[in-house]
C-alpha positions as CSV (number, residue, x, y, z in Angstrom):
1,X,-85.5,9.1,5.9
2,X,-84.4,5.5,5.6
3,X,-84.3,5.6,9.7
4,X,-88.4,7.0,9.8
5,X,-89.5,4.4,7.5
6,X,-87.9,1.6,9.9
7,X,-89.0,3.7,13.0
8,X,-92.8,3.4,11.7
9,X,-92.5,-0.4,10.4
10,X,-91.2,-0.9,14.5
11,X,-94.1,1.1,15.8
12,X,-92.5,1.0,19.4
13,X,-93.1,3.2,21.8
14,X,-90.4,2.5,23.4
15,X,-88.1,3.4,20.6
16,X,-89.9,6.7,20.2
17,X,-89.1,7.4,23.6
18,X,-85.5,7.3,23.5
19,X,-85.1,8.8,20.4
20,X,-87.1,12.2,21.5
21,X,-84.8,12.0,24.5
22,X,-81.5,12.0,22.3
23,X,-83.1,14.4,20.0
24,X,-84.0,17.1,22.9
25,X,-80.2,16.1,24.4
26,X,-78.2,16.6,21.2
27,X,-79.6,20.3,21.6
28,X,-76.9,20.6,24.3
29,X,-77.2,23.2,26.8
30,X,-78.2,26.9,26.6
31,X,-76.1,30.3,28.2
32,X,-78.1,34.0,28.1
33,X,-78.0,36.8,30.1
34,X,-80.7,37.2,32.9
35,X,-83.4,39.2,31.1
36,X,-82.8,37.2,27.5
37,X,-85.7,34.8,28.0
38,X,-86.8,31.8,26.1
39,X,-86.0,32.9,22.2
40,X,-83.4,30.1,22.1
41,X,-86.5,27.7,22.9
42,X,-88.3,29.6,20.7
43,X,-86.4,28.8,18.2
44,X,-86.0,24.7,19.1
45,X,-90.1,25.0,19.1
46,X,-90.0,26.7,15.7
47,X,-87.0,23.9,14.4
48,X,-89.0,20.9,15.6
49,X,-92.5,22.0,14.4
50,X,-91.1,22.3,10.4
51,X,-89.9,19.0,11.3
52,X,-93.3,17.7,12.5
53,X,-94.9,19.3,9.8
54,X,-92.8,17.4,7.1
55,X,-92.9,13.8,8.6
56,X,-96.8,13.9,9.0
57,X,-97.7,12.0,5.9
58,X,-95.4,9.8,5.7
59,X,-94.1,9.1,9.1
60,X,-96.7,10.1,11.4
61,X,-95.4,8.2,14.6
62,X,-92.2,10.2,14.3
63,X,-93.7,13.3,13.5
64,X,-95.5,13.3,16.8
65,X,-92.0,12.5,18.3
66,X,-91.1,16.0,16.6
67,X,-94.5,17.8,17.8
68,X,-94.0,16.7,21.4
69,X,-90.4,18.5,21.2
70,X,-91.8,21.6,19.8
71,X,-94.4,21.5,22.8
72,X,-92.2,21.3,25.2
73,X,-89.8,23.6,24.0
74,X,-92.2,26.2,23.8
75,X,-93.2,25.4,27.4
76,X,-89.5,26.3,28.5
77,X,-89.6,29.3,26.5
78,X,-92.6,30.2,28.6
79,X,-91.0,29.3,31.9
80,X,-87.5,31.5,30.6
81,X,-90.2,34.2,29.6
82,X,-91.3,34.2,33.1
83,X,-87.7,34.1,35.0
84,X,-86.8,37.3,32.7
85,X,-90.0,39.0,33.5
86,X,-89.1,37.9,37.3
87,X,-85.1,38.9,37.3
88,X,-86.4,42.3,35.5
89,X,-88.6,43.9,38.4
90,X,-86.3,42.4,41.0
91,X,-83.4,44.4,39.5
């Protein structure tokens, strides 16, 4: 937590930035079947919103780092719900 405390002392937006991108890349990439949809999302969204939730008092700059995640992980999950729903009446 030594990191968050230095993170909110720097306050820049900059450095926010980056470290949402190497959070949401150190997630690697995903395999499923065709019809799976976005539970693995599901889950990041789920991971990164107890993270959120735990920061908010006392590092509130990176807590919305971790919010922002969850957001747009649970927007994937939507779009993975979708190509599912799409690969299952094409089938």
């Amino acid at each position: 937590m030594v990191l968050f405390g230095l993170m909110e002392e720097l306050d820049s937006e900059s450095l926010f930035h980056n470290y949402s991108i190497g959070m949401f890349n150190k997630r690697g990439f995903t395999s499923r079947g065709g019809y799976d949809g976005g539970d693995i999302e599901r889950n990041n969204a789920e991971y990164f919103m107890e993270l959120s939730k735990k920061c908010q008092l006392l590092y509130p700059h990176v807590a919305k780092v971790f919010e922002d995640l969850s957001l747009q992980y649970q927007s994937m999950a939507k779009e993975m719900d979708d190509q599912a729903a799409i690969a299952k009446l094409d089938y």
